[in-house]
C-alpha positions as CSV (number, residue, x, y, z in Angstrom):
1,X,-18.9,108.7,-95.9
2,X,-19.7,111.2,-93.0
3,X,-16.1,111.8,-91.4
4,X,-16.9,112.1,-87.6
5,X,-13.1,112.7,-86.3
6,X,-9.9,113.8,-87.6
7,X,-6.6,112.0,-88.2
8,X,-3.4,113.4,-88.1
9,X,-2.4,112.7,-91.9
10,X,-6.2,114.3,-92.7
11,X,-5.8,117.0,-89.5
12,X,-5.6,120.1,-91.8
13,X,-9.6,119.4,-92.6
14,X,-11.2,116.3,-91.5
15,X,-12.7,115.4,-94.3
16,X,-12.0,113.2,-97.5
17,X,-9.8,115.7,-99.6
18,X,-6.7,116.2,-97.2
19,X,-6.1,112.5,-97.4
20,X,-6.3,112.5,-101.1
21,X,-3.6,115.5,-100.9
22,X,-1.5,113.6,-98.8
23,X,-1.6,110.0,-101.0
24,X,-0.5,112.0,-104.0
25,X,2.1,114.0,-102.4
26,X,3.4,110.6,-101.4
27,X,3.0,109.1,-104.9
28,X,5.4,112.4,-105.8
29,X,2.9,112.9,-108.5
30,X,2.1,116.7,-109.9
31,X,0.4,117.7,-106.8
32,X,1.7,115.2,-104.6
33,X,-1.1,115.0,-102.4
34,X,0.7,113.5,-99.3
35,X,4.0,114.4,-101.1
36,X,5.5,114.3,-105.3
37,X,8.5,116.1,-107.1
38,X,8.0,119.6,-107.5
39,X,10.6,122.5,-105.8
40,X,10.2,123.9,-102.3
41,X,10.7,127.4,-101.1
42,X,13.8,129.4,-101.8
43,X,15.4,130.7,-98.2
44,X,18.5,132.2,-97.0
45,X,22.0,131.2,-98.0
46,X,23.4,128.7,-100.7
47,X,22.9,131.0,-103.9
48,X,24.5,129.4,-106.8
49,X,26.1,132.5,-108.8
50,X,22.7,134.2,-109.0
51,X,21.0,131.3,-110.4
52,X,19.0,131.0,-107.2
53,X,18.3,128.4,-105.0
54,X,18.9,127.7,-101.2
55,X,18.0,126.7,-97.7
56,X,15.5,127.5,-95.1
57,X,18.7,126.6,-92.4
58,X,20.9,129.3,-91.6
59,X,23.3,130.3,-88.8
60,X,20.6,132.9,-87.1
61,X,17.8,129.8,-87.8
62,X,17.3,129.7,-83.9
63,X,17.0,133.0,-83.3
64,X,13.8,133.0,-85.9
65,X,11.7,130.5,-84.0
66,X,9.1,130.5,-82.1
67,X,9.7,129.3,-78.6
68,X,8.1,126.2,-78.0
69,X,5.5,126.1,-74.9
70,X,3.5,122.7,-74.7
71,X,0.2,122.7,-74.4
72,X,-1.3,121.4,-71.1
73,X,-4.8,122.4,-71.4
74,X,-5.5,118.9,-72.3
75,X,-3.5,115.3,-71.8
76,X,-3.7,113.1,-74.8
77,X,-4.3,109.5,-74.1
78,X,-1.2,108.3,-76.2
79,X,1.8,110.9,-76.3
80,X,4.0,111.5,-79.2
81,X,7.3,108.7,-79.7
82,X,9.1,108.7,-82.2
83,X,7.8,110.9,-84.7
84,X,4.2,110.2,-84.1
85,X,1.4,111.7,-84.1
86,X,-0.2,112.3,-80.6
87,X,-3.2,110.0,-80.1
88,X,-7.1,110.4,-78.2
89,X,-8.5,107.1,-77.7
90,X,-12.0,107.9,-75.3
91,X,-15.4,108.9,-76.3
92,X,-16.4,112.6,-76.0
93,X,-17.8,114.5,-73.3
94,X,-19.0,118.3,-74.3
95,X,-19.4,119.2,-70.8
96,X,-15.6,118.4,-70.2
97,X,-14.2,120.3,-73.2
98,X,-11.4,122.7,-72.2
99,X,-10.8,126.3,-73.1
100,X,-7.6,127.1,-74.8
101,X,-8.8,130.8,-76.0
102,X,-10.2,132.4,-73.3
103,X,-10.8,135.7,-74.5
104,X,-11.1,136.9,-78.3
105,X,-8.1,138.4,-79.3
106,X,-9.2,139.5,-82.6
107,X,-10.3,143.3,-83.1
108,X,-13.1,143.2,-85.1
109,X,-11.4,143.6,-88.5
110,X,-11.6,141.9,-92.0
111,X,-9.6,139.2,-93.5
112,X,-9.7,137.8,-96.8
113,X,-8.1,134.1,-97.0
114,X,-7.5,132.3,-100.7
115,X,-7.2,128.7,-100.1
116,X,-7.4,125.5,-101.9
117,X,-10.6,123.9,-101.8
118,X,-11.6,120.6,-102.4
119,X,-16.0,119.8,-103.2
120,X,-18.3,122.2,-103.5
121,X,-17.5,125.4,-101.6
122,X,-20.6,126.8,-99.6
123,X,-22.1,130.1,-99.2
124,X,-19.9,133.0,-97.4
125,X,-22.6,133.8,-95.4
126,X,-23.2,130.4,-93.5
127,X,-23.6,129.0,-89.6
128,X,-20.2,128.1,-89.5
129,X,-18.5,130.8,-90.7
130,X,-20.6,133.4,-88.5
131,X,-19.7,131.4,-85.7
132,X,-16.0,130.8,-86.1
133,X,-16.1,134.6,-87.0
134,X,-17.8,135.7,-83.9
135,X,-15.5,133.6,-81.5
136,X,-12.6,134.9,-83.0
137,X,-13.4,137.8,-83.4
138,X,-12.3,138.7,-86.9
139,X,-14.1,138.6,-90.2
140,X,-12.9,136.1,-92.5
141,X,-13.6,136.5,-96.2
142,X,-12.9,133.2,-98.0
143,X,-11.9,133.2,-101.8
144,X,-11.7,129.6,-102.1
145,X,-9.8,127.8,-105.0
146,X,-10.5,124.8,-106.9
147,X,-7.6,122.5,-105.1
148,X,-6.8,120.3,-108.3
149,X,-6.0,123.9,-110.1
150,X,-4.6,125.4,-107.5
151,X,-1.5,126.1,-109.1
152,X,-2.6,127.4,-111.8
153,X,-4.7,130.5,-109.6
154,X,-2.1,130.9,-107.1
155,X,0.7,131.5,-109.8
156,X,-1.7,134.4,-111.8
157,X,-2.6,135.6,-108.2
158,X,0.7,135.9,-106.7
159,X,1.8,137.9,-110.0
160,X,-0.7,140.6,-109.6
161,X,-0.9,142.9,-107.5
162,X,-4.4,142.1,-106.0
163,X,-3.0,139.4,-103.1
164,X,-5.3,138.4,-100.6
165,X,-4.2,139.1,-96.6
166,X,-3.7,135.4,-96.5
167,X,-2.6,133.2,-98.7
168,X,-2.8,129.0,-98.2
169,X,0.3,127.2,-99.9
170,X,0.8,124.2,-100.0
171,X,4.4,122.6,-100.3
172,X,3.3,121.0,-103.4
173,X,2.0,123.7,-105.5
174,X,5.3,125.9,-104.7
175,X,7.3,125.2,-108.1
176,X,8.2,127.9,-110.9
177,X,8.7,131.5,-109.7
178,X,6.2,130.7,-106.3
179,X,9.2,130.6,-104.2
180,X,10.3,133.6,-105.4
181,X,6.9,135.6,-105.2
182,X,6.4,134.2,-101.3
183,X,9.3,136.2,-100.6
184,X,8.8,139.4,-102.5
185,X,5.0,139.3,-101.3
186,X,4.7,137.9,-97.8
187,X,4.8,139.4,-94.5
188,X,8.0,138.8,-92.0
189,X,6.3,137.2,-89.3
190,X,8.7,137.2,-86.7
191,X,8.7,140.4,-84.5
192,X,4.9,138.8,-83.5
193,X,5.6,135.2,-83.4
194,X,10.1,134.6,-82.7
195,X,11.2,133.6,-79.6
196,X,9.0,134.3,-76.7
197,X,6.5,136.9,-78.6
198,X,4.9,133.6,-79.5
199,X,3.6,133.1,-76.1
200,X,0.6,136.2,-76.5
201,X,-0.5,132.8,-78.4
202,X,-0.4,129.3,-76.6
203,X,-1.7,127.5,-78.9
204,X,0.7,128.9,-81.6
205,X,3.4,128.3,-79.2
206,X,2.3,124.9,-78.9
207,X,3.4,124.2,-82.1
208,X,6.3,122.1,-82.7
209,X,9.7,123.7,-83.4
210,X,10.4,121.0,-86.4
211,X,7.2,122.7,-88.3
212,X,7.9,126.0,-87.5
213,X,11.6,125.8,-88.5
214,X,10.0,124.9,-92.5
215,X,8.2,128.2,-91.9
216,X,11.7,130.0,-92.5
217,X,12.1,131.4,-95.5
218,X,14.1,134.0,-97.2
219,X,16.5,134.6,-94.1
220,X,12.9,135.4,-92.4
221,X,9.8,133.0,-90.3
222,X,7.2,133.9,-92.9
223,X,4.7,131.1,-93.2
224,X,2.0,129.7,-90.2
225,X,2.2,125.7,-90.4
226,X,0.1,122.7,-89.8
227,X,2.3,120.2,-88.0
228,X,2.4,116.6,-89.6
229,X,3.9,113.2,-88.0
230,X,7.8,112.8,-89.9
231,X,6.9,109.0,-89.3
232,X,5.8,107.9,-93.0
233,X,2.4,108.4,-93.6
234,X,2.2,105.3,-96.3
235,X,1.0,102.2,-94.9
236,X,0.4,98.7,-96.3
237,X,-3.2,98.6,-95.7
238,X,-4.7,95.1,-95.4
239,X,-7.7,93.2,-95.4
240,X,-7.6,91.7,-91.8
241,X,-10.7,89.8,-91.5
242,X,-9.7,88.2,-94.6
243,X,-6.3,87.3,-92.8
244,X,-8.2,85.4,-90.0
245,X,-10.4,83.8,-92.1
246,X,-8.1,82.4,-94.5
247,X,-5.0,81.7,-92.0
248,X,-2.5,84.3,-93.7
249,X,0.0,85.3,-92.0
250,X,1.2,88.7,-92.7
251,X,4.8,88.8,-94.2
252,X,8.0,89.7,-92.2
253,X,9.9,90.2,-95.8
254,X,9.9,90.4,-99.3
255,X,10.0,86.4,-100.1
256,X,7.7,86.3,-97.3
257,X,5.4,89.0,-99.0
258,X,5.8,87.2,-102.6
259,X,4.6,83.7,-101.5
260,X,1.7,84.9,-99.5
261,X,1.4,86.8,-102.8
262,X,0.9,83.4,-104.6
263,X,-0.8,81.5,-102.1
264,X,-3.7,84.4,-102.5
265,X,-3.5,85.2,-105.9
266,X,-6.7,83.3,-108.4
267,X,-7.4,85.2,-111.5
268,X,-10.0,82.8,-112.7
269,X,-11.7,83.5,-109.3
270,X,-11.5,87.7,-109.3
271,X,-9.0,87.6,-106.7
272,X,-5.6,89.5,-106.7
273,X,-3.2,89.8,-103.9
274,X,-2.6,93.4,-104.0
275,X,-2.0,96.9,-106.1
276,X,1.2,98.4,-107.4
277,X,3.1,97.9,-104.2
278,X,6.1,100.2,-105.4
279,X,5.8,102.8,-102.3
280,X,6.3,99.9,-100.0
281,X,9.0,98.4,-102.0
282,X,10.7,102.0,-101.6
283,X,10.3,101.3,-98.0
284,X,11.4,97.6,-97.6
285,X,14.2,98.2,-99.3
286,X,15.5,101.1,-97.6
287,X,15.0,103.5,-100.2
288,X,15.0,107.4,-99.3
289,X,11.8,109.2,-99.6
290,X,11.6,111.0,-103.1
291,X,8.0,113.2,-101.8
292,X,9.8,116.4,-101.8
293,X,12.9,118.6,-102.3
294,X,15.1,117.8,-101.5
295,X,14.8,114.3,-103.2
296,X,16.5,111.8,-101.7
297,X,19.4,113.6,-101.4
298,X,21.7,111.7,-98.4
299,X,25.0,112.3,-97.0
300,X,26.7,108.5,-97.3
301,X,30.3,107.6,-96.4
302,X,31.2,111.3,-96.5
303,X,29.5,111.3,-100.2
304,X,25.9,112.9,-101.1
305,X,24.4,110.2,-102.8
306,X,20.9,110.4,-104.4
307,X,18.6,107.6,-103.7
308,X,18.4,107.1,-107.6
309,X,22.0,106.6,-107.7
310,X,21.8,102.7,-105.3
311,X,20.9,99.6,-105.8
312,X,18.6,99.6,-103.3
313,X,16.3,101.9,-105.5
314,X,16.9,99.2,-108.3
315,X,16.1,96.5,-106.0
316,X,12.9,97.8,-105.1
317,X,11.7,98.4,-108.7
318,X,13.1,95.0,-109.9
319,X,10.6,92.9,-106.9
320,X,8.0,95.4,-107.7
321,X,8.2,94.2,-111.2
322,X,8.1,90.4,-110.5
323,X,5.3,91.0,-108.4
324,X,3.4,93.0,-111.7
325,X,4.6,89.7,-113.7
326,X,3.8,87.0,-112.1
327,X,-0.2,88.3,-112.2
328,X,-0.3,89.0,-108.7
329,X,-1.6,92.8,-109.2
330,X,-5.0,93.6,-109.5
331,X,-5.4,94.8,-113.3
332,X,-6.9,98.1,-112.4
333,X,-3.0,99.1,-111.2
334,X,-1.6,98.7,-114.5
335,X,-3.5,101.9,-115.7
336,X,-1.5,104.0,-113.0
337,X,-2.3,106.8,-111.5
338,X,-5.4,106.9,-113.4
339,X,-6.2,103.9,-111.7
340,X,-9.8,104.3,-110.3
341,X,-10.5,104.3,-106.8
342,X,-9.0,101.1,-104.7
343,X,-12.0,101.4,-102.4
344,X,-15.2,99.6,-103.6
345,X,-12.6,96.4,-105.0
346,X,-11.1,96.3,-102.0
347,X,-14.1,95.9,-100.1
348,X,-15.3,92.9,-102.6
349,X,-12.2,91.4,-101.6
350,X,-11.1,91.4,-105.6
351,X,-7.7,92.3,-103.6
352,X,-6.4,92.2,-100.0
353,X,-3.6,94.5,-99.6
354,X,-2.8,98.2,-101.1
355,X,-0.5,101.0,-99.5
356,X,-2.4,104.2,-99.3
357,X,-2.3,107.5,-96.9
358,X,-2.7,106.3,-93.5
359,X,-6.2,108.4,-93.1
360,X,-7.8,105.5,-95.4
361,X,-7.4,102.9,-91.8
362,X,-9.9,105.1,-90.7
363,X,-11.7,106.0,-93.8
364,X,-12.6,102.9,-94.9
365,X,-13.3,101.5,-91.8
366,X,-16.4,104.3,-91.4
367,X,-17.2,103.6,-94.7
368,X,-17.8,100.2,-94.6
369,X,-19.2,99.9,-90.9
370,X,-22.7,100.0,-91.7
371,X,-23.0,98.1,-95.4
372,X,-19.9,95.2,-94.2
373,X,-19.5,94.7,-90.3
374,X,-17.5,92.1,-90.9
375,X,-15.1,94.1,-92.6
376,X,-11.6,95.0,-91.1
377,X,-9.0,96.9,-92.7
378,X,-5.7,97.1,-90.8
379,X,-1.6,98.5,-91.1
380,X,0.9,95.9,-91.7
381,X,4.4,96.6,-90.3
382,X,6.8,97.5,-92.8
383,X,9.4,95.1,-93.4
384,X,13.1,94.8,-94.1
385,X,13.3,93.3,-97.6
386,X,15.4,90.7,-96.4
387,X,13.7,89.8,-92.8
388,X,15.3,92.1,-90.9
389,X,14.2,95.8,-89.5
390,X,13.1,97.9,-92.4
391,X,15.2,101.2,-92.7
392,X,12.7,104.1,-93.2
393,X,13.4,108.1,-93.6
394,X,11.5,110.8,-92.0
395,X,9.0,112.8,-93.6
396,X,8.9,116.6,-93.3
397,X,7.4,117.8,-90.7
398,X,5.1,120.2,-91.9
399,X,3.6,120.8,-95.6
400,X,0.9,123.2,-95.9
401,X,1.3,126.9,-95.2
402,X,-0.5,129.8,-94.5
403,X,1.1,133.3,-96.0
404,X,0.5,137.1,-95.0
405,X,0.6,140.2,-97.1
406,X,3.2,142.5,-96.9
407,X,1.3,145.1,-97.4
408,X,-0.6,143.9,-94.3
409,X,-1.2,146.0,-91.2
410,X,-0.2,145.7,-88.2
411,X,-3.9,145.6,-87.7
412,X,-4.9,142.4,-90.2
413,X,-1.8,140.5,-89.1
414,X,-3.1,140.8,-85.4
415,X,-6.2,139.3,-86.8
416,X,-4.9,136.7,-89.1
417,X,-2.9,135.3,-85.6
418,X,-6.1,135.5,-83.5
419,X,-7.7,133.5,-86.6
420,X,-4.8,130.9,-86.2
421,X,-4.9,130.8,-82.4
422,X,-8.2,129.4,-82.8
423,X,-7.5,126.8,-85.2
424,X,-4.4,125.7,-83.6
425,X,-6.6,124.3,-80.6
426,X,-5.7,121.1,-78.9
427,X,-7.6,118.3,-79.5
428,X,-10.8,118.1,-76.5
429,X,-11.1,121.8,-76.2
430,X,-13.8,123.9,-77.9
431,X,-12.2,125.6,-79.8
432,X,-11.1,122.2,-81.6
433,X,-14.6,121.4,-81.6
434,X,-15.7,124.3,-83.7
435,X,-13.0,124.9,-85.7
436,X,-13.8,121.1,-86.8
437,X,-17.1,120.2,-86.2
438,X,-18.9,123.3,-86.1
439,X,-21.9,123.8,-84.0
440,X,-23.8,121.9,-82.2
441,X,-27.3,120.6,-83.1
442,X,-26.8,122.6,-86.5
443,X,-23.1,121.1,-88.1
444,X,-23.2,118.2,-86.1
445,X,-25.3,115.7,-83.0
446,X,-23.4,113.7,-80.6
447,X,-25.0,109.9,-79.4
448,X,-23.1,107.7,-77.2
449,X,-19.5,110.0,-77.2
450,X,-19.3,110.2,-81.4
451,X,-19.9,113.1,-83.4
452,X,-21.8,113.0,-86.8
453,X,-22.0,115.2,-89.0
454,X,-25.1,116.7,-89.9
455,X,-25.7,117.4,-93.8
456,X,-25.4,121.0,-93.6
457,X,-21.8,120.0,-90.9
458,X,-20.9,118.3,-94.3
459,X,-21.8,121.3,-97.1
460,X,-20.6,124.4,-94.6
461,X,-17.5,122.2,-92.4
462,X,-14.8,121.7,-94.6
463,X,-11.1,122.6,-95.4
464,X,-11.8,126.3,-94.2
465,X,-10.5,127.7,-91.2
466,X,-8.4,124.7,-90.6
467,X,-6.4,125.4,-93.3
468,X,-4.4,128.7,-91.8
469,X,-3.0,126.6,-89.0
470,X,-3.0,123.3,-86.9
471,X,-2.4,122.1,-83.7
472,X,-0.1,119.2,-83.3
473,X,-0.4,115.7,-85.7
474,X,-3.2,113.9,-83.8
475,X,-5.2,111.3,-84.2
476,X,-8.7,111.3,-83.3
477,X,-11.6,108.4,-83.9
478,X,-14.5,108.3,-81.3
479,X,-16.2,106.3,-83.7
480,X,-13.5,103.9,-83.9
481,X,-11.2,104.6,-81.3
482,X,-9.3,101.0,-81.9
483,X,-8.6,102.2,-85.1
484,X,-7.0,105.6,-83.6
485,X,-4.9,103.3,-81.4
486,X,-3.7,101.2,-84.1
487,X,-2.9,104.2,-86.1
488,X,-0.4,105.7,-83.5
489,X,1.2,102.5,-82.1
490,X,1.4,101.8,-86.3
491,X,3.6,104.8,-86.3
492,X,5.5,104.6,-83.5
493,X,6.8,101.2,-84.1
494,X,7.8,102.5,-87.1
495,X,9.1,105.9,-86.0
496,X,11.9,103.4,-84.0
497,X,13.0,102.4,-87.4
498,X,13.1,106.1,-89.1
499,X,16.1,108.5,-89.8
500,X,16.3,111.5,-90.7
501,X,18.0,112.9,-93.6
502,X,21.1,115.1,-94.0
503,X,18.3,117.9,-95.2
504,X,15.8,117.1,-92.8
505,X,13.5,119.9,-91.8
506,X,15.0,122.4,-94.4
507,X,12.8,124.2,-97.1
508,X,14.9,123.6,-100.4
509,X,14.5,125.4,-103.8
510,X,17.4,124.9,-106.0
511,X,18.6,126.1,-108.7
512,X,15.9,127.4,-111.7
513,X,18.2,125.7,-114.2
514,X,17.7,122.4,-112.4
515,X,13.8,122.1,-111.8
516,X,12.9,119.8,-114.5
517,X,15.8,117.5,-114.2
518,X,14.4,114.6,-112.5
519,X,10.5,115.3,-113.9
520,X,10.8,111.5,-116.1
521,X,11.8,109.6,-113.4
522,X,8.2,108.6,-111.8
523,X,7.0,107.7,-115.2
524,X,10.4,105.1,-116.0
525,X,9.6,104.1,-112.6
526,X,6.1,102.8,-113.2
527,X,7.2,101.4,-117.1
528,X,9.5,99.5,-115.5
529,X,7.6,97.5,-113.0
530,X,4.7,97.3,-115.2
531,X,7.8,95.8,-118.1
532,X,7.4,98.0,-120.8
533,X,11.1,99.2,-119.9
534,X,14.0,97.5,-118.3
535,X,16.3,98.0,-115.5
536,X,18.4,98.6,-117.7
537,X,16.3,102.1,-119.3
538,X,16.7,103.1,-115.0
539,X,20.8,103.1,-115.3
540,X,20.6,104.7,-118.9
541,X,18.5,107.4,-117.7
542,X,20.6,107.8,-114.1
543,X,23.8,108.4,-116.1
544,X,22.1,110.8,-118.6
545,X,21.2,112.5,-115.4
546,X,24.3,112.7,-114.2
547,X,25.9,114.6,-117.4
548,X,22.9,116.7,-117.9
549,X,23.3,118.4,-114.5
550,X,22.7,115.8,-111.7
551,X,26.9,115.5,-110.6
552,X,26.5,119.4,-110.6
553,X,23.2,119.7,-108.9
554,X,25.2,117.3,-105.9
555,X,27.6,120.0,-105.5
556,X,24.8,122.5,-105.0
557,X,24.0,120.4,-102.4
558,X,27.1,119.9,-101.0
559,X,27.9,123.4,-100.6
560,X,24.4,124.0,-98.9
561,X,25.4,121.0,-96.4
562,X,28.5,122.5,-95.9
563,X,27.0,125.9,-95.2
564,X,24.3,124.9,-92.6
565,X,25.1,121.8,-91.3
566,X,22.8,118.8,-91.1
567,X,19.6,117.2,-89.2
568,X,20.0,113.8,-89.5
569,X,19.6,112.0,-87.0
């Protein structure tokens, strides 16, 4: 697949690996890759008798930002509501490209960047890198990391005493002593970037205030984000053209979603109705998100209540585990996250609907353009369980961050914000252009408003120099601008139906004593609904939670809520 735009759940590179980072991450599975159960960062306040452990809020919180100065320099097509991504809908025109950098505001000096890095990395010395280098105006030095490890390198890096000027972290790889070592390692960002000090750089400043407010940590704005929509990024993805062949109308609740469920359902005949449908079960049924820290944690009737602690959460495994026992699951989802990859089975139509990252709208719409025309993938609306509007929870909105030494100059960290400036670029602009596409005629040709990738765009283009910062979520297809349209209005109808938590927007770390608690839960979850356990196993194992630290672990919580007030919204 040669990707030829950006989304805004695969904005931090463009290409196929983001989107795999942010399914995961939403699957809460060890790297989450769009969002799974590992500790965030430790920040100021809410120490628990040394044990460790707070909040990113904090009364001086507002005084740490960055002001916030929107971007004119170009006018998206669909503007932001309700949590969404901004949206670009028109074919484009390199002669109308904007400027957002006009003059090079780095000084000439050397950066090294570690970042996680997912394919083959290319050669330091290549077309794009010389060229993002010269119109920054910085050398950037890239020690790029194998992205499935990451962890493991970041961990023996950020131990030494060798650390990179820059260093890529993403929310999911921050468990163990990470938090600990961002603080004790990392550069204090805020007499360049808080309040208006931002404004030497507009594209920083840009930024939204939500993303920049994760960026707090350790009583101090440490961390350089890339913006995501809060909006869920996990969408019931469906088989359209099927649809309107076959008269099916897509469900409007869960009975709704069962029956169609039977009506497409024919072993005998290779044809399943769907995959493990647990994520949107979670979602139906009004189920807080569990993707990060803190999980599911909600202030209810004047009570913090974990979402593992309703019936809602039982509700939604208990129809997710009819729908495994009635045969109505493809085969291939029993086996789990190991499952192999939805794509080729869902384009022989062996089954119709999966939830995946929203990037894979686009994705397999570009890969299937040419080999199926007739083939349509498309977003259901989520549904309330029982027919109603569904009740969804906001996302974070920002989860990948980019760290500078302590040890830094004044010098470097000049150059590691001219570096972001860049990359921060609005969508239309050339900056944007580079920083994603690379250069013309060499990375990438251009034929009727649509940018392809040339083979060398897709060996030297990828998750580089996007990875320090981002501009704001956006969504992008000129290839398949309808699909960039559906993508947006997908969100923003469902960003009408989204709150946020009582821990919204906060980075949480708690206590060290506490990190492993909840570790088995993801693994009863998918016994259960594949029936090798029982409800039953899910209420054992809540209580056990509850005496081995859980009822404690909500006073933590409380105490932080007390402390810093809350978001939700």
């Amino acid at each position: 697949m040669t990707p030829n735009a950006v989304s805004a759940s695969a904005a931090t590179s463009g290409t196929t690996p983001p989107s795999r980072r942010s399914f995961l991450a939403s699957t809460a599975v060890a790297a989450a890759a769009v969002a799974g159960g590992m500790p965030l960062l430790t920040a100021c306040g809410g120490s628990d008798s040394g044990s460790g452990g707070g909040s990113s809020a904090g009364k001086d919180e507002k005084k740490l930002l960055p002001a916030h100065v929107a971007s004119d320099v170009v006018a998206p097509d669909i503007p932001a509501k309700n949590g969404s991504a901004i949206g670009f809908t028109g074919r484009l025109d390199l002669a109308t490209l904007k400027t957002s950098v006009p003059r090079k505001l780095g000084k000439g000096g050397k950066v090294t960047v570690m970042s996680p890095f997912w394919g083959s990395p290319p050669k330091g010395d290549n077309a794009y890198y010389r060229a993002m280098n010269d119109l920054i105006g910085v050398d950037v030095l890239w020690q790029n990391q194998d992205g499935n490890t990451y962890d493991q390198k970041l961990g023996a890096v950020l131990a030494s005493s060798d650390v990179p000027d820059v260093v890529v972290v993403p929310s999911w790889n921050m468990g163990g002593r990470i938090p600990t070592a961002i603080i004790n390692k990392f550069a204090d960002l805020g007499p360049y970037l808080s309040g208006d000090r931002v404004k030497e750089y507009p594209n920083l400043a840009a930024i939204p205030t939500d993303a920049w407010q994760r960026c707090i940590i350790g009583g101090a704005l440490r961390g350089l984000p890339q913006p995501t929509p809060y909006v869920t990024g996990i969408v019931p993805l469906y088989r359209k053209d099927v649809f309107d062949k076959e008269g099916y109308r897509v469900p409007r609740s869960a009975d709704e979603f069962t029956a169609l469920c039977k009506e497409i359902t024919n072993a005998r005949a290779r044809r399943w109705a769907c995959l493990d449908m647990k994520w949107t079960a979670f979602q139906a049924f009004g189920v807080m998100s569990g993707s990060e820290k803190p999980l599911g944690w909600n202030l209810v009737d004047g009570k913090l209540v974990n979402r593992i602690e309703t019936e809602e959460y039982l509700e939604a495994l208990e129809w997710t585990r009819k729908l495994f026992a009635a045969g109505y699951v493809h085969p291939d989802a029993r086996m789990g996250k190991n499952a192999p990859d939805p794509g080729p089975k869902f384009a022989a139509g062996e089954f119709l609907i999966y939830p995946n990252n929203i990037s894979q709208w686009w994705g397999r719409t570009a890969e299937q353009a040419t080999q199926n025309p007739q083939f349509k993938i498309w977003g259901m609306d989520i549904f309330g369980h029982d027919g109603g509007h569904p009740r969804l929870w906001a996302e974070q909105p920002a989860g990948v961050f980019a760290y500078v030494n302590k040890k830094a100059p004044e010098s470097v960290i000049r150059d590691v914000l001219a570096v972001a400036d860049v990359t921060a670029a609005p969508y239309g602009t050339k900056e944007y252009m580079l920083t994603n596409y690379g250069v013309e005629g060499t990375h990438y040709t251009v034929k009727n408003g649509v940018p392809v990738k040339t083979t060398q765009g897709n060996n030297e283009v990828m998750n580089a120099y996007v990875m320090v910062a981002s501009p704001a979520a956006t969504v992008a297809h000129p290839d398949f601008p309808e699909v960039a349209k559906a993508q947006v209005e997908w969100q923003q109808r469902m960003g009408a139906f989204t709150r946020k938590s009582s821990f919204w927007g906060q980075m949480i770390t708690e206590p060290s004593r506490y990190t492993n608690l909840g570790n088995d839960f993801e693994q009863l979850e998918d016994d259960i609904t594949r029936g090798r356990k029982k409800i039953s196993d899910m209420q054992q194992a809540v209580s056990d939670w509850k005496s081995k630290g859980g009822d404690k672990l909500r006073d933590w919580y409380k105490k932080l809520l007390d402390e810093n007030g809350t978001a939700a919204g």
